[in-house]
N, C-alpha and C positions, 0 to 999 in steps of 0.2 A: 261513840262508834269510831272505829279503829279507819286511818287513811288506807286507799288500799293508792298501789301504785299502777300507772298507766298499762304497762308493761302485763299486768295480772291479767288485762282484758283483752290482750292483743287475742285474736282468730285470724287463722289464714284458712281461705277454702280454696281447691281448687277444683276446678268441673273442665269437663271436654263438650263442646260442644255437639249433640249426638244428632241424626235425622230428625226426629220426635223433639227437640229445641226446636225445629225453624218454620221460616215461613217459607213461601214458594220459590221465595229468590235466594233463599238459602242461608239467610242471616236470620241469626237468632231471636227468638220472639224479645221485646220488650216485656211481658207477664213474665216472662222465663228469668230473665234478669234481675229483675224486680223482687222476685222468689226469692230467687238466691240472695240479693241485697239482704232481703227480712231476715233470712235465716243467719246469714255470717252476723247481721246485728243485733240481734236477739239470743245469739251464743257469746258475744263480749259482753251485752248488758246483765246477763243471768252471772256469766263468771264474775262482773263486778261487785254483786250481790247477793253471791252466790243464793240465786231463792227465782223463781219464777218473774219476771220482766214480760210486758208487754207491749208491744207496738201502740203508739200514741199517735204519731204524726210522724210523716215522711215528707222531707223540703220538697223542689221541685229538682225531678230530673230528669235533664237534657241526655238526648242520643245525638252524639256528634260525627261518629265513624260504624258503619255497620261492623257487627263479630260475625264470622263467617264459621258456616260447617266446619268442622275438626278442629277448631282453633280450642285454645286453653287459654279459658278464664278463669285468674286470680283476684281473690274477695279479700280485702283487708281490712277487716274493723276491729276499731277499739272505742275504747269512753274518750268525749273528747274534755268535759265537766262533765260532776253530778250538782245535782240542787237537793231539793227538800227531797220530795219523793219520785223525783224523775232524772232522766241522766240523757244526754244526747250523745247520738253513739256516728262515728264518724266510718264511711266505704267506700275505700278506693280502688275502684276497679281497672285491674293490666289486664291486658289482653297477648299472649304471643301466636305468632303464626308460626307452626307446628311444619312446616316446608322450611321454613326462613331462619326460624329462630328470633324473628324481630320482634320487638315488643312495642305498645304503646299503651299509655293511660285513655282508659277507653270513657270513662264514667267517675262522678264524686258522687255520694249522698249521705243526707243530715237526717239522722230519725231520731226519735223520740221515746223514749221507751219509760213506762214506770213500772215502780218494783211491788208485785201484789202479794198480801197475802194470801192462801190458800189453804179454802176453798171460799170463802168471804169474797174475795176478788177483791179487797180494800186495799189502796194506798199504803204504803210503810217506808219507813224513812231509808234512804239507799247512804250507805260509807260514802262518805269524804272522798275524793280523786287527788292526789296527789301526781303534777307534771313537774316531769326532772330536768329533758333535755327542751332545746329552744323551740323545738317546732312542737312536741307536746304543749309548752308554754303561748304557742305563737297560737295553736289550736284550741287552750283554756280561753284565752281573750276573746277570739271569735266567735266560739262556743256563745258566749253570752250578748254577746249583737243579735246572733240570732235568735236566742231565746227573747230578747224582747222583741224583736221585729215580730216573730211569732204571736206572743202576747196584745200586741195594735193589731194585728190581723185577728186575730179572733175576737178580741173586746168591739172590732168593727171601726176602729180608731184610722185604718188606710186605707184614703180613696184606692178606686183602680185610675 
């Protein structure tokens, strides 16, 4: 199987925060967010492999700053490694305010995606990842701390 390079899986989304996002106070739901995470990372994991990719696991993610109505949120994912038959897909979400023009990193998240056959839904093996620049490289390394932290946590191997 042919490397594919980082670069081929990058997706950018971008959304407006509309009425029907929020909640009563006016900040965008977390479900809504959430949404959007699965879809910007399930559109890098499919373009990696070009072939259907599905959501396996999603790390944990923190809300640190509410997004407020009207504001525009930016989805940035790409493959951060792939493995045998699954590939961790990396989302970083900016936020600007649409008055201001200010921007902040609003959210990070680590999902898990494996690449299915179809319509078996079976496991197949995902291309190689090749990282060019330092922080793709700096993101191949980490990629794989998590994947086994992952690994103790489902084998049942880490206390709480």
């Amino acid at each position: 199987m042919k490397e594919k390079k980082v670069k081929e899986s990058q997706v950018e989304m971008i959304e407006l925060v509309l009425p029907n996002d929020t909640n009563m106070l006016g900040n965008l739901l977390g479900g809504r967010l959430m949404h959007w995470i699965d879809i910007a990372a399930a559109l890098a994991a499919s373009r990696h492999c070009n072939n259907i990719a599905v959501t396996a696991a999603v790390d944990n993610l923190h809300f640190h700053n509410p997004i407020k109505l009207g504001d525009i949120v930016r989805l940035k994912a790409s493959v951060n490694r792939a493995f045998k038959t699954s590939m961790e897909v990396g989302v970083r979400v900016e936020v600007e305010d649409i008055r201001t023009g200010k921007t902040f990193h609003s959210n990070s998240a680590y999902l898990t995606f494996v690449n299915v056959e179809s319509p078996s839904e079976k496991p197949i093996p995902v291309p190689p990842i090749l990282p060019e620049s330092i922080e793709e490289i700096r993101r191949f390394g980490q990629a794989m701390k998590r994947r086994e932290q992952r690994l103790k946590e489902k084998s049942g191997l880490v206390e709480d």
